[in-house]
PDB file of N, CA, C and O in Angstrom, chain B, residues numbered from 101:
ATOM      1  N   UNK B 101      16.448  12.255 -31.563  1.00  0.00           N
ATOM      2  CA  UNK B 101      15.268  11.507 -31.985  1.00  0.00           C
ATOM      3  C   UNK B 101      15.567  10.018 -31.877  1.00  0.00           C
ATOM      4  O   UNK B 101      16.677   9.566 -32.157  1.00  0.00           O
ATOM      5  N   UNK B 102      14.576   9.289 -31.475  1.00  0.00           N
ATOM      6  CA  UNK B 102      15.048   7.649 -30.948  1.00  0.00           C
ATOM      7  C   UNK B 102      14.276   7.214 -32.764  1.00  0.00           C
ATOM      8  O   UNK B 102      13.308   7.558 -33.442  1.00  0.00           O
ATOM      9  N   UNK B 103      15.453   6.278 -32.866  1.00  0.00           N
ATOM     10  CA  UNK B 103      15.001   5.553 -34.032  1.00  0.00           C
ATOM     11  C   UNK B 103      14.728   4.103 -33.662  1.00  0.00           C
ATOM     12  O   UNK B 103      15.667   3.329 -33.849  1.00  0.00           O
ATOM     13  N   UNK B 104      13.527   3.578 -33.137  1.00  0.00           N
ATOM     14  CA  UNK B 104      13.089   2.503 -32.948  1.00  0.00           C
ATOM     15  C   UNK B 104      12.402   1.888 -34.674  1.00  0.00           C
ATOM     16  O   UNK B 104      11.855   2.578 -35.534  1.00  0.00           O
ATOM     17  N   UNK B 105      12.680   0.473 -34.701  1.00  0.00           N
ATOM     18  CA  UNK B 105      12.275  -0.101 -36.133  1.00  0.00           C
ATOM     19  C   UNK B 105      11.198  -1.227 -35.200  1.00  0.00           C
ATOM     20  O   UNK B 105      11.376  -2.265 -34.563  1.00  0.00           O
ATOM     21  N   UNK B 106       9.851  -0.226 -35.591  1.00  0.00           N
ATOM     22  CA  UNK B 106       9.087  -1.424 -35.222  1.00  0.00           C
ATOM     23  C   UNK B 106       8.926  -2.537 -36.906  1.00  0.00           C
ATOM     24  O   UNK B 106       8.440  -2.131 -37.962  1.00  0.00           O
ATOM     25  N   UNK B 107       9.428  -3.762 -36.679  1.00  0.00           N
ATOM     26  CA  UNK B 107       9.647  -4.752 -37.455  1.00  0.00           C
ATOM     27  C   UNK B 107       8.869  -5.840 -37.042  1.00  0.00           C
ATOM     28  O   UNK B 107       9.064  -6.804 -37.782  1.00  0.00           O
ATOM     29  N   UNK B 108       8.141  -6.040 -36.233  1.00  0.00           N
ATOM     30  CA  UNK B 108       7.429  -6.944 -35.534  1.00  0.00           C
ATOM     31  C   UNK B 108       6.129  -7.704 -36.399  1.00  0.00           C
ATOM     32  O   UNK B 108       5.911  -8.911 -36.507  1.00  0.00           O
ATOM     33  N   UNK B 109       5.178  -6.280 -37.100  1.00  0.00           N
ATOM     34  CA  UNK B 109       4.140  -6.594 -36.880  1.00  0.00           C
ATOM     35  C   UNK B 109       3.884  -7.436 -39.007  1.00  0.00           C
ATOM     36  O   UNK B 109       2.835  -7.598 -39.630  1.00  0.00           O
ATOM     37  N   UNK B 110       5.290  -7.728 -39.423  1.00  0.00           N
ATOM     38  CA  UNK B 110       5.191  -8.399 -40.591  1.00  0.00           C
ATOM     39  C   UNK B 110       5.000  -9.940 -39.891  1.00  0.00           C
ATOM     40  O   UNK B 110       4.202 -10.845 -40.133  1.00  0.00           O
ATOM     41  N   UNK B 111       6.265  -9.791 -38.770  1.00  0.00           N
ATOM     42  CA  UNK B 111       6.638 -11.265 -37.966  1.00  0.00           C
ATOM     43  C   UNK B 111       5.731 -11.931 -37.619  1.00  0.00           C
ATOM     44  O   UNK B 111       5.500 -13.081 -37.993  1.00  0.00           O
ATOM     45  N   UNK B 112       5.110 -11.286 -36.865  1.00  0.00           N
ATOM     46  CA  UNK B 112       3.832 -11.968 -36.791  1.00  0.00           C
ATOM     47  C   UNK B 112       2.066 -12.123 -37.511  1.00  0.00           C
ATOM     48  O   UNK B 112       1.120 -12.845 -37.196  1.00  0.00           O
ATOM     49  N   UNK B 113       2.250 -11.057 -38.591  1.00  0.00           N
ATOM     50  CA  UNK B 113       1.275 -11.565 -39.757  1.00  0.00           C
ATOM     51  C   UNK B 113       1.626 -13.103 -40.114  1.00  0.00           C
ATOM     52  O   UNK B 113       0.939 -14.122 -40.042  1.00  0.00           O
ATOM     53  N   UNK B 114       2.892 -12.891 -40.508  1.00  0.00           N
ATOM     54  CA  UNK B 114       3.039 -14.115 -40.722  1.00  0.00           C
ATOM     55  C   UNK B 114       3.385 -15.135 -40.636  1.00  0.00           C
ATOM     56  O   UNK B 114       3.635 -16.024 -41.449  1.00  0.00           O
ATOM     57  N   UNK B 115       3.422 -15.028 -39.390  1.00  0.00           N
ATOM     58  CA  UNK B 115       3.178 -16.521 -38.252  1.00  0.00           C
ATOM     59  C   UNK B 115       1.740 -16.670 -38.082  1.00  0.00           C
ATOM     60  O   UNK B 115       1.438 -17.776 -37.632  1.00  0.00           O
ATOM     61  N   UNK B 116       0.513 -15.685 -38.367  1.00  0.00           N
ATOM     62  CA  UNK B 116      -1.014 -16.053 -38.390  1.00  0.00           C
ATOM     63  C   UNK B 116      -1.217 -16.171 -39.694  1.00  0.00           C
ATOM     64  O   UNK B 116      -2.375 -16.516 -39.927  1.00  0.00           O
ATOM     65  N   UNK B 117      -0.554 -16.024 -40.655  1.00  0.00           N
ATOM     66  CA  UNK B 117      -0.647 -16.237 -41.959  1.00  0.00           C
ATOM     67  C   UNK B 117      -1.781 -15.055 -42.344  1.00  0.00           C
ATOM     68  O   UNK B 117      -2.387 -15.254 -43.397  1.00  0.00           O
ATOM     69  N   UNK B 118      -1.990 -14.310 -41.879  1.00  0.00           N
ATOM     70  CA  UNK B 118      -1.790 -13.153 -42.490  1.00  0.00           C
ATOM     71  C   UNK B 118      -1.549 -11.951 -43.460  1.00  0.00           C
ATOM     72  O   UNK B 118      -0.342 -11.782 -43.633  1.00  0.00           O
ATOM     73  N   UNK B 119      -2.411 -10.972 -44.215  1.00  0.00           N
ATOM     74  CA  UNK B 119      -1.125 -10.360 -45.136  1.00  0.00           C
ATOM     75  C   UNK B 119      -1.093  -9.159 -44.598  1.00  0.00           C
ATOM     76  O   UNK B 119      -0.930  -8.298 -45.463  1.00  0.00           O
ATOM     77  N   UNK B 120      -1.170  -8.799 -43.667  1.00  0.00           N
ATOM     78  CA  UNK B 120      -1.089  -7.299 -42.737  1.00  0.00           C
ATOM     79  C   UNK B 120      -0.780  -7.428 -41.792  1.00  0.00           C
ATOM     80  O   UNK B 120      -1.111  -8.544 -41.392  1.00  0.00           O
ATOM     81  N   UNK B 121      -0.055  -6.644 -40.798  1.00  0.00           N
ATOM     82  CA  UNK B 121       0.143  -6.965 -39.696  1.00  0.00           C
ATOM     83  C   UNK B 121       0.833  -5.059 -39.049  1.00  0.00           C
ATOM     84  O   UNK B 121       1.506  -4.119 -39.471  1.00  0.00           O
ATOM     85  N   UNK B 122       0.092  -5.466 -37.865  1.00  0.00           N
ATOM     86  CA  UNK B 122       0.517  -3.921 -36.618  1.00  0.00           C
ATOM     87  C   UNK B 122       1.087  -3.977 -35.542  1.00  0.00           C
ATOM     88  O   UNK B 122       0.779  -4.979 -34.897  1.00  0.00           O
ATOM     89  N   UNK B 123       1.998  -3.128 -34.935  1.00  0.00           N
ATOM     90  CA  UNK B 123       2.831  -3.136 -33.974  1.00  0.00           C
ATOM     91  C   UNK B 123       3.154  -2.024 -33.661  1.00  0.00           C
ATOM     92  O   UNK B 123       3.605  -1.106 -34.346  1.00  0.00           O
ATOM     93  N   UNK B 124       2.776  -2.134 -31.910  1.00  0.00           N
ATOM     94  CA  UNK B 124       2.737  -0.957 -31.295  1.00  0.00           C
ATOM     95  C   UNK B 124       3.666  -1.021 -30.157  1.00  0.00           C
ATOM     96  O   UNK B 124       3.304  -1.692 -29.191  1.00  0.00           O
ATOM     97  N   UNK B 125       4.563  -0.557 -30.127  1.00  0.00           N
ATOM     98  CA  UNK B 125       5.320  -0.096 -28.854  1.00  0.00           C
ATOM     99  C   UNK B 125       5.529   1.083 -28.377  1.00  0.00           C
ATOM    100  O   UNK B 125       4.986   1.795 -29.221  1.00  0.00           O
ATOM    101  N   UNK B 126       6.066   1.943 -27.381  1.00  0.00           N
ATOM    102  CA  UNK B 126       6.343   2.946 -26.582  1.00  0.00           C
ATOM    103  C   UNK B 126       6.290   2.979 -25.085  1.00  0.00           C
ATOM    104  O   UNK B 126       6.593   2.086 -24.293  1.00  0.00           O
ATOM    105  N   UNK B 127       5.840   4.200 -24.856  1.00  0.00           N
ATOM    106  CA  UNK B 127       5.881   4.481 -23.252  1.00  0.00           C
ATOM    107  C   UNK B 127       4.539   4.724 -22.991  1.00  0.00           C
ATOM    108  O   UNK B 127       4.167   5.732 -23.591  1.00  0.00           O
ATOM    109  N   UNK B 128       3.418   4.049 -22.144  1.00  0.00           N
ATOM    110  CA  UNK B 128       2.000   4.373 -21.875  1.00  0.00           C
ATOM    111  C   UNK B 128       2.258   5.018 -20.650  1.00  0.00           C
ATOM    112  O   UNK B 128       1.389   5.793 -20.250  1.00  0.00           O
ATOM    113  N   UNK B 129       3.467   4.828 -19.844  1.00  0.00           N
ATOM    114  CA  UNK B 129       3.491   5.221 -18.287  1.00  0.00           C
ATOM    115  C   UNK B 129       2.595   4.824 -17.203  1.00  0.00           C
ATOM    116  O   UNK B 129       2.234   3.647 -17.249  1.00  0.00           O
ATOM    117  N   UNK B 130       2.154   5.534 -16.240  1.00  0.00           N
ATOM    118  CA  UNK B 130       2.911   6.743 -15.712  1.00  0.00           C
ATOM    119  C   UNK B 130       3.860   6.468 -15.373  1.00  0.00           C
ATOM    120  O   UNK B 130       4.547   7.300 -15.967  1.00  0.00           O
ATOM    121  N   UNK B 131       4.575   5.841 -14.776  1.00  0.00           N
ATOM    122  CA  UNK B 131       6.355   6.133 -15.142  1.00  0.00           C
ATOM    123  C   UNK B 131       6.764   5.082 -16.338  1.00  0.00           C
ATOM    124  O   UNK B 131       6.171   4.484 -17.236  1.00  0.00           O
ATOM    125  N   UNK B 132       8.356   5.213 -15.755  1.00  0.00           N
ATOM    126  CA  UNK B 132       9.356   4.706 -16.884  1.00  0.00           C
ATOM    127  C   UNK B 132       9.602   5.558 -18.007  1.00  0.00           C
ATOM    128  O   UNK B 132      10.452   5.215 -18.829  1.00  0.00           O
ATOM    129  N   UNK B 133       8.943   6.665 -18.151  1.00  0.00           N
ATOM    130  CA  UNK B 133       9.725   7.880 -19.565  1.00  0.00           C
ATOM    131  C   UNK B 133      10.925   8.420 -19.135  1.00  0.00           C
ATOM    132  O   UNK B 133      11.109   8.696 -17.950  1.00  0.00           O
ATOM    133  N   UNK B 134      11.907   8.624 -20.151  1.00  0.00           N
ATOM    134  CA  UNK B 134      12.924   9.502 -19.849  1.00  0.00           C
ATOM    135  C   UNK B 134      12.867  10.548 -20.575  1.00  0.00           C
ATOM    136  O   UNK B 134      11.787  10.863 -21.073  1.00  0.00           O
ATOM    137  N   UNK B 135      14.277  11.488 -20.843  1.00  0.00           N
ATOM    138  CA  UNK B 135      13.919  13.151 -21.648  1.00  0.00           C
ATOM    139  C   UNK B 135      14.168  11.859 -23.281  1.00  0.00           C
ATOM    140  O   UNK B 135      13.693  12.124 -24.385  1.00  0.00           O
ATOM    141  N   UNK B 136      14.806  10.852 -23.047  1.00  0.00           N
ATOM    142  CA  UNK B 136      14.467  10.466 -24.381  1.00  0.00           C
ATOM    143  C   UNK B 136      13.704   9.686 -25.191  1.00  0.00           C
ATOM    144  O   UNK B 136      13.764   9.609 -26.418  1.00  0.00           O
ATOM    145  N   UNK B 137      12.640   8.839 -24.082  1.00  0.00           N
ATOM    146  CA  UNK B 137      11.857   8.213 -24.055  1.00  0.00           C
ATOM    147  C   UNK B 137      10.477   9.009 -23.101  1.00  0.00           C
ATOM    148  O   UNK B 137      10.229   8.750 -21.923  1.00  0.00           O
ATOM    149  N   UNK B 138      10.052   9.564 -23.586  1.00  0.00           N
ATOM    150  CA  UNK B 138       8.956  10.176 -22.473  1.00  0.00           C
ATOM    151  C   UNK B 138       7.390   9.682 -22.594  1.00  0.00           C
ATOM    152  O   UNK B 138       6.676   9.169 -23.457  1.00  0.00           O
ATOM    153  N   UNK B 139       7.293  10.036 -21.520  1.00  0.00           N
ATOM    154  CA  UNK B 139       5.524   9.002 -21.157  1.00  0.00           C
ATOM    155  C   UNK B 139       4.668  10.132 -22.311  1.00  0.00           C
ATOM    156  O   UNK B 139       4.552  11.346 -22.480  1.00  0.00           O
ATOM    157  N   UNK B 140       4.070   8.525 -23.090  1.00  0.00           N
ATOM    158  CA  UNK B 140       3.326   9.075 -24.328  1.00  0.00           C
ATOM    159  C   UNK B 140       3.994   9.352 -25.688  1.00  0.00           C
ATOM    160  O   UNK B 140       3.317   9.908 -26.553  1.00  0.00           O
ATOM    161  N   UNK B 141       5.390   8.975 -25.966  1.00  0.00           N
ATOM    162  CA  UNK B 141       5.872   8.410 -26.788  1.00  0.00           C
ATOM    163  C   UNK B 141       5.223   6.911 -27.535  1.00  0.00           C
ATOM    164  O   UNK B 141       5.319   5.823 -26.966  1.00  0.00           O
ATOM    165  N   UNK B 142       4.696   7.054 -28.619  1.00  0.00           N
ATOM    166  CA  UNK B 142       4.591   5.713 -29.381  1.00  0.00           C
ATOM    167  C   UNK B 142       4.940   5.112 -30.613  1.00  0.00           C
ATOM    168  O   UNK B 142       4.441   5.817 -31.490  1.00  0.00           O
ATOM    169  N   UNK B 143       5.484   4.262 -31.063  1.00  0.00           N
ATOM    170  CA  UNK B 143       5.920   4.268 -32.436  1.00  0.00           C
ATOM    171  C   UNK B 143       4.263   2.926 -32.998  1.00  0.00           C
ATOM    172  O   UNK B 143       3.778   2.094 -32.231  1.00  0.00           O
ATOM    173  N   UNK B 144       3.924   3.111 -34.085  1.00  0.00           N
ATOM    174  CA  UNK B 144       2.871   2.237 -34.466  1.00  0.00           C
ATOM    175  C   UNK B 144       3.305   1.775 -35.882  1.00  0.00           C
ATOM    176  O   UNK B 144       3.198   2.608 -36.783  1.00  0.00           O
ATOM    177  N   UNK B 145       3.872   0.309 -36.236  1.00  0.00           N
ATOM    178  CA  UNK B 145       4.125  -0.288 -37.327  1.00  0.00           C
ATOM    179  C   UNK B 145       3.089  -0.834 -38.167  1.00  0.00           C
ATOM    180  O   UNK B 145       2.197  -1.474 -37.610  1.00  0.00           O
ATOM    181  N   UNK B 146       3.058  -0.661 -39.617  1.00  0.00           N
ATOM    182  CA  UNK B 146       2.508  -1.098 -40.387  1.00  0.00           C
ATOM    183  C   UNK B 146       2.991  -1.853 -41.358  1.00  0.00           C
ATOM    184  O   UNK B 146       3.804  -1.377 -42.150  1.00  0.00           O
ATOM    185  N   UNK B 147       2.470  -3.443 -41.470  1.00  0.00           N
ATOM    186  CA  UNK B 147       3.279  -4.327 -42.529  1.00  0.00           C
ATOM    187  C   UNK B 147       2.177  -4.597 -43.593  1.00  0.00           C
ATOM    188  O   UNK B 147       0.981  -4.641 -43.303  1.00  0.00           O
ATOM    189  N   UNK B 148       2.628  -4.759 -44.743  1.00  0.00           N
ATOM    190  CA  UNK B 148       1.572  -4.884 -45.558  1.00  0.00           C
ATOM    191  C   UNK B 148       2.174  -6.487 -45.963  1.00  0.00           C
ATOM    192  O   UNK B 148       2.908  -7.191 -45.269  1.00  0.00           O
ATOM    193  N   UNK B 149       1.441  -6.875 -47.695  1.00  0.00           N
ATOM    194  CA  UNK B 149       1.673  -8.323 -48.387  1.00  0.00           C
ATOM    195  C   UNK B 149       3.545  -8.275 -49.032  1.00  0.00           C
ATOM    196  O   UNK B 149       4.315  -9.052 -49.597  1.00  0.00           O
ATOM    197  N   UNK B 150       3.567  -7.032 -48.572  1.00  0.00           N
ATOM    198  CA  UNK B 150       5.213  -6.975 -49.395  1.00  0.00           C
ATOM    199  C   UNK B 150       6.202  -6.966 -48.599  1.00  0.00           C
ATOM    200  O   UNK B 150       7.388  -6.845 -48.904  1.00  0.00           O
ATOM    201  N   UNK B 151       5.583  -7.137 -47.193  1.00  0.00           N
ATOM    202  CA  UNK B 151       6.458  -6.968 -45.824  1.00  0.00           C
ATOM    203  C   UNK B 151       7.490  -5.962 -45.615  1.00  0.00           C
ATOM    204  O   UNK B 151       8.561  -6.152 -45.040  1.00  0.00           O
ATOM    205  N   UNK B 152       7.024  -4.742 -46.195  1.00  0.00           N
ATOM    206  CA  UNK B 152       7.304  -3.738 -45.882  1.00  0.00           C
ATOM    207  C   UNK B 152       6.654  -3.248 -44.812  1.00  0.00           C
ATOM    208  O   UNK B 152       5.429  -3.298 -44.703  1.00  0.00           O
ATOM    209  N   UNK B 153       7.666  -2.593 -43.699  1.00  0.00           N
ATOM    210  CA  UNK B 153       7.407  -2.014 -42.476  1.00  0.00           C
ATOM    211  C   UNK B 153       7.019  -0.583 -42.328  1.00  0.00           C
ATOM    212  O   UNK B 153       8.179  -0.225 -42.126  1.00  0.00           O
ATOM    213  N   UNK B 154       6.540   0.215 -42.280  1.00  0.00           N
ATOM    214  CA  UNK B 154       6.138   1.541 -42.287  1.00  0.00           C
ATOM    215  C   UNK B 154       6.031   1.632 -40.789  1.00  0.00           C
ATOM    216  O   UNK B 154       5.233   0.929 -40.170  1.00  0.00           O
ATOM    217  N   UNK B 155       7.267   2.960 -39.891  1.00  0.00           N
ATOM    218  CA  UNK B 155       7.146   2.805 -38.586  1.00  0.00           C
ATOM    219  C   UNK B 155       6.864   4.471 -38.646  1.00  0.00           C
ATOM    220  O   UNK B 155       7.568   5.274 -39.259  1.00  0.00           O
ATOM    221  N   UNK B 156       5.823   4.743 -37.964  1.00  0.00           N
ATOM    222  CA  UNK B 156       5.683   6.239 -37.333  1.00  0.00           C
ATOM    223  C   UNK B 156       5.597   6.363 -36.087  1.00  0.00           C
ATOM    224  O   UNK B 156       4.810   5.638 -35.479  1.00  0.00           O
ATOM    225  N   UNK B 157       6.494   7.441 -35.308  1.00  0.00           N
ATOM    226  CA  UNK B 157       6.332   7.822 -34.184  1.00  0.00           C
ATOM    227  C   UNK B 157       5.489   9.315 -33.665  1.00  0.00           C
ATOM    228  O   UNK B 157       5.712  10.423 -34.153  1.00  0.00           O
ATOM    229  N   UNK B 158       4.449   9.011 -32.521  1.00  0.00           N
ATOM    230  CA  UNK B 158       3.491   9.626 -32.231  1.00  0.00           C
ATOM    231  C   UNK B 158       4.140  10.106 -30.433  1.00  0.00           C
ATOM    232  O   UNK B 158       4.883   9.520 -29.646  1.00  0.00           O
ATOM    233  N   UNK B 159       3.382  11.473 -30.377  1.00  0.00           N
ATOM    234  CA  UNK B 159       3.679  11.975 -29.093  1.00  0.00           C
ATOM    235  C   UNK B 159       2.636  12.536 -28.317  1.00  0.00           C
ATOM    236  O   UNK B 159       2.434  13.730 -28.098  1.00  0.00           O
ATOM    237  N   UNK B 160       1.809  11.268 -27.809  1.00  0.00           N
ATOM    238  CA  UNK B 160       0.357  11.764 -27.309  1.00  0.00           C
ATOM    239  C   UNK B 160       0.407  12.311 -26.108  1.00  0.00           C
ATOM    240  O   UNK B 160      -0.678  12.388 -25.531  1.00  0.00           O
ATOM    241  N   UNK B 161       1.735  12.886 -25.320  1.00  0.00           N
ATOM    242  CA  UNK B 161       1.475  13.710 -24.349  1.00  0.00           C
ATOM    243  C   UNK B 161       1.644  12.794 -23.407  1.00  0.00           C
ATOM    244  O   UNK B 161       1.889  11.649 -23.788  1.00  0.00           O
ATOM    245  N   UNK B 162       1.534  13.140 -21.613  1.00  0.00           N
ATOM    246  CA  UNK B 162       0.832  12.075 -20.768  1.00  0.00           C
ATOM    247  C   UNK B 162       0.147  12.853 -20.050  1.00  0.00           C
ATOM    248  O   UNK B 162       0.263  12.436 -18.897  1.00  0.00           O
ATOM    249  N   UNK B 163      -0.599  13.881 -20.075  1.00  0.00           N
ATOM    250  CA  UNK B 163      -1.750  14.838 -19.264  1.00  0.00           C
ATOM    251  C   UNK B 163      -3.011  13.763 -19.196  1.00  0.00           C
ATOM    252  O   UNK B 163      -3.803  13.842 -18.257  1.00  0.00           O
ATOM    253  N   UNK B 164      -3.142  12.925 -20.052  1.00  0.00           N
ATOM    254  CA  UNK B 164      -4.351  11.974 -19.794  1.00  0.00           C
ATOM    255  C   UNK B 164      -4.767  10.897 -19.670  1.00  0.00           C
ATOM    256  O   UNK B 164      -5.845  10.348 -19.896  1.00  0.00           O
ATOM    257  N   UNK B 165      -2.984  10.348 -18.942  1.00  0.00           N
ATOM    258  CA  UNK B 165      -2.575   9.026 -18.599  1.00  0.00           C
ATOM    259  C   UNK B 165      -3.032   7.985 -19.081  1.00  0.00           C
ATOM    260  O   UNK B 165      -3.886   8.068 -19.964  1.00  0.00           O
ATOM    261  N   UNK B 166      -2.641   6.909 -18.683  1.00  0.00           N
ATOM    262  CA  UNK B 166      -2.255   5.566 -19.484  1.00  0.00           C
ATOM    263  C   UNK B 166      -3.151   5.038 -20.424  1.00  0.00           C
ATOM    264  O   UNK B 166      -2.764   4.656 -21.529  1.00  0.00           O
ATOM    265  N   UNK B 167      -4.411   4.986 -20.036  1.00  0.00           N
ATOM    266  CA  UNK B 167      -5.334   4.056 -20.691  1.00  0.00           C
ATOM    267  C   UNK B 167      -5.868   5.291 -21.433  1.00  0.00           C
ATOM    268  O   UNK B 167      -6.441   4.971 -22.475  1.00  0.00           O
ATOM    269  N   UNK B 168      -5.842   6.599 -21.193  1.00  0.00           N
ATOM    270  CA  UNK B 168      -5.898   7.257 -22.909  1.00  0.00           C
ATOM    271  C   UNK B 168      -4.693   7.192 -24.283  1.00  0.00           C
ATOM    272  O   UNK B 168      -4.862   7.241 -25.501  1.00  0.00           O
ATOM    273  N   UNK B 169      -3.634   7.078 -23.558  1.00  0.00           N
ATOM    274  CA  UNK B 169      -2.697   6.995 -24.548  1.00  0.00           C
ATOM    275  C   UNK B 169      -2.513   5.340 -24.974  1.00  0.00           C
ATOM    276  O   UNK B 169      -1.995   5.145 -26.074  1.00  0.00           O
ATOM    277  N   UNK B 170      -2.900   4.167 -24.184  1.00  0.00           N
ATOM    278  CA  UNK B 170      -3.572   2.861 -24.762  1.00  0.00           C
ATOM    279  C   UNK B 170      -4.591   3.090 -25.946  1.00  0.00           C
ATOM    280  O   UNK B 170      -4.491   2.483 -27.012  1.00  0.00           O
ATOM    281  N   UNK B 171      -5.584   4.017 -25.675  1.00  0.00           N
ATOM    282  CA  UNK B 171      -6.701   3.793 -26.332  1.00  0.00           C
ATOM    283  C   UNK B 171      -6.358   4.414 -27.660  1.00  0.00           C
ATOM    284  O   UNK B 171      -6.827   3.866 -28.658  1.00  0.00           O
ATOM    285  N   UNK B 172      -5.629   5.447 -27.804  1.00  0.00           N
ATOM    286  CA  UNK B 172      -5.252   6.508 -28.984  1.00  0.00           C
ATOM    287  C   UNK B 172      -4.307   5.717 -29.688  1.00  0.00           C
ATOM    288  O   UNK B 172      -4.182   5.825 -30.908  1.00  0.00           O
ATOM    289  N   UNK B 173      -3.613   4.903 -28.983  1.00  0.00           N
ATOM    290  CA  UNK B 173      -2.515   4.354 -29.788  1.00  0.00           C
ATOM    291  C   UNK B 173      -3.280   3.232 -30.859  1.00  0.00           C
ATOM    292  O   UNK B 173      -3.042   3.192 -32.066  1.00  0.00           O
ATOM    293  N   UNK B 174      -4.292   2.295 -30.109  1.00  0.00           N
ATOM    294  CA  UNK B 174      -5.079   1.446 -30.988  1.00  0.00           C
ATOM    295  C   UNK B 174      -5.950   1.900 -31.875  1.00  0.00           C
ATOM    296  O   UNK B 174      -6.280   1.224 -32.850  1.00  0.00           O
ATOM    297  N   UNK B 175      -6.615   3.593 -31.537  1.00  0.00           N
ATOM    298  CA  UNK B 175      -7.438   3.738 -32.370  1.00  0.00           C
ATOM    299  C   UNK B 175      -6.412   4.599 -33.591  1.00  0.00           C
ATOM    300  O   UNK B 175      -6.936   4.833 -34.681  1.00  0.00           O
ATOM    301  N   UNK B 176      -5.321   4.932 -33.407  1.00  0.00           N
ATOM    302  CA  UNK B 176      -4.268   5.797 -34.418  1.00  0.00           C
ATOM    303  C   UNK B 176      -3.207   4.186 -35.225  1.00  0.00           C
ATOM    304  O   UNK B 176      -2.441   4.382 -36.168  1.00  0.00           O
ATOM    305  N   UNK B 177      -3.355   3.141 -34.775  1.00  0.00           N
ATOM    306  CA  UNK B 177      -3.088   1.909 -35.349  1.00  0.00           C
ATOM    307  C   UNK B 177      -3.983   1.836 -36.431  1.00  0.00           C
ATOM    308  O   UNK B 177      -3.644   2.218 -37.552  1.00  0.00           O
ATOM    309  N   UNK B 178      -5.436   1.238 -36.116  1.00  0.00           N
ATOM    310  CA  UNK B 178      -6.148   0.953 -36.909  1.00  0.00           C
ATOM    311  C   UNK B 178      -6.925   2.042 -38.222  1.00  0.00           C
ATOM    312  O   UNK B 178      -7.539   1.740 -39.245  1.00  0.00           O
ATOM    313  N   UNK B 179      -6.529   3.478 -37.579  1.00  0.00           N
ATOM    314  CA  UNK B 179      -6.860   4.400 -38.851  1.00  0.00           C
ATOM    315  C   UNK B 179      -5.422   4.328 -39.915  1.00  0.00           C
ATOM    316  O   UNK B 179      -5.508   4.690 -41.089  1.00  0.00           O
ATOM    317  N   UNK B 180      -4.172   3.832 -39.339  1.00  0.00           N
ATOM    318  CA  UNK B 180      -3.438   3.545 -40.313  1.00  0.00           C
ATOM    319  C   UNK B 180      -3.184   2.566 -40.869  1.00  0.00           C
ATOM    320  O   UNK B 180      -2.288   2.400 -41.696  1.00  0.00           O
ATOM    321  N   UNK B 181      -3.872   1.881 -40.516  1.00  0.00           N
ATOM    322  CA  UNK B 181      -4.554   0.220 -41.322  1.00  0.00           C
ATOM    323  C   UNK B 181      -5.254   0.364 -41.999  1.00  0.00           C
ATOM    324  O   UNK B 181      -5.227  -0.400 -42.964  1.00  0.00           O
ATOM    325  N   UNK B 182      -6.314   1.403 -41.949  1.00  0.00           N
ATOM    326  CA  UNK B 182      -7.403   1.501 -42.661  1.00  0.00           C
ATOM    327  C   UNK B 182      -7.011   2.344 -43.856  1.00  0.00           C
ATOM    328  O   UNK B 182      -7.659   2.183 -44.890  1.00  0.00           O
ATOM    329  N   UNK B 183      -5.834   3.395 -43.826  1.00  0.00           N
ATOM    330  CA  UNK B 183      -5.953   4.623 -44.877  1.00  0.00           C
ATOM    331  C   UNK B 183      -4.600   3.389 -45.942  1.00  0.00           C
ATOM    332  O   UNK B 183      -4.604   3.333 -47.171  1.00  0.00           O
ATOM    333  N   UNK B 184      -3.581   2.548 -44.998  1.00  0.00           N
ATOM    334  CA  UNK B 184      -3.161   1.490 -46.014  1.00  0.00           C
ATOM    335  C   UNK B 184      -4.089   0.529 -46.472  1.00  0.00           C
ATOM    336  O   UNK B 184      -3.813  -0.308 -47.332  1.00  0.00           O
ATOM    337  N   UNK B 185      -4.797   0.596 -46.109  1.00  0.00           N
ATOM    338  CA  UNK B 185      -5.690  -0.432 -46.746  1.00  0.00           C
ATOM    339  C   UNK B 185      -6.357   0.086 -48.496  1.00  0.00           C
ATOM    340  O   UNK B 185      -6.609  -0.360 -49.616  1.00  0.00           O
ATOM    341  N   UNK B 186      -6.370   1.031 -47.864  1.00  0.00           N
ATOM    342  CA  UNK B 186      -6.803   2.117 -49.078  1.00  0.00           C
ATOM    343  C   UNK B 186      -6.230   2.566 -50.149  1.00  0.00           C
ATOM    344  O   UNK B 186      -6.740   2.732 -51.257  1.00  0.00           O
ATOM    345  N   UNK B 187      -4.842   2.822 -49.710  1.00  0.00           N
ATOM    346  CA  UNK B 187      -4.161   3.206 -50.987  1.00  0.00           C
ATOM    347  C   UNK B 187      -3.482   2.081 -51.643  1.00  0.00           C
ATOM    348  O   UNK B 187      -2.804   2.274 -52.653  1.00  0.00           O
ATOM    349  N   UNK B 188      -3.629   0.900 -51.117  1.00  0.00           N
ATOM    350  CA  UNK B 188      -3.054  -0.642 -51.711  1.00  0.00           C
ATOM    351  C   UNK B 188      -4.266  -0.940 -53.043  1.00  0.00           C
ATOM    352  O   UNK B 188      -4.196  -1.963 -53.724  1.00  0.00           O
TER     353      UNK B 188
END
């Protein structure tokens, strides 16, 4: 299992001054995946006002190439913005 620390998306809340902040990295492909990095791998960070990082990794497949696994990754960002938003 790859342990990537997405840590980013406090960094730059608050450099926009900010008190939330998201960060998305992985593999959108079509290439560049490996067996340990594979296309459709994503990790999506969540920073809140306490700059705590919350990193989950997602495995959207790549049967429905790039700009679906773009689009899933932003819309699976912002529902976990939204459900932290919620329990804060």
């Amino acid at each position: 299992m790859i342990q990537w620390r997405v840590r980013w998306p406090w960094e730059s809340g608050a450099r926009l001054g900010t008190d939330w902040g998201i960060g998305i990295t992985g593999v959108a492909g079509p290439g560049g995946g490996t067996e340990e990095k594979p296309v459709g791998l994503v990790y999506i960070g969540i920073a809140g006002p306490d700059r705590q990082v919350s990193s989950h990794p997602f495995r959207f497949g790549n049967l429905r190439g790039r700009d679906w696994i773009r689009h899933l990754s932003c819309c699976t960002a912002l529902d976990l913005l939204r459900r932290s938003l919620q329990a804060s």
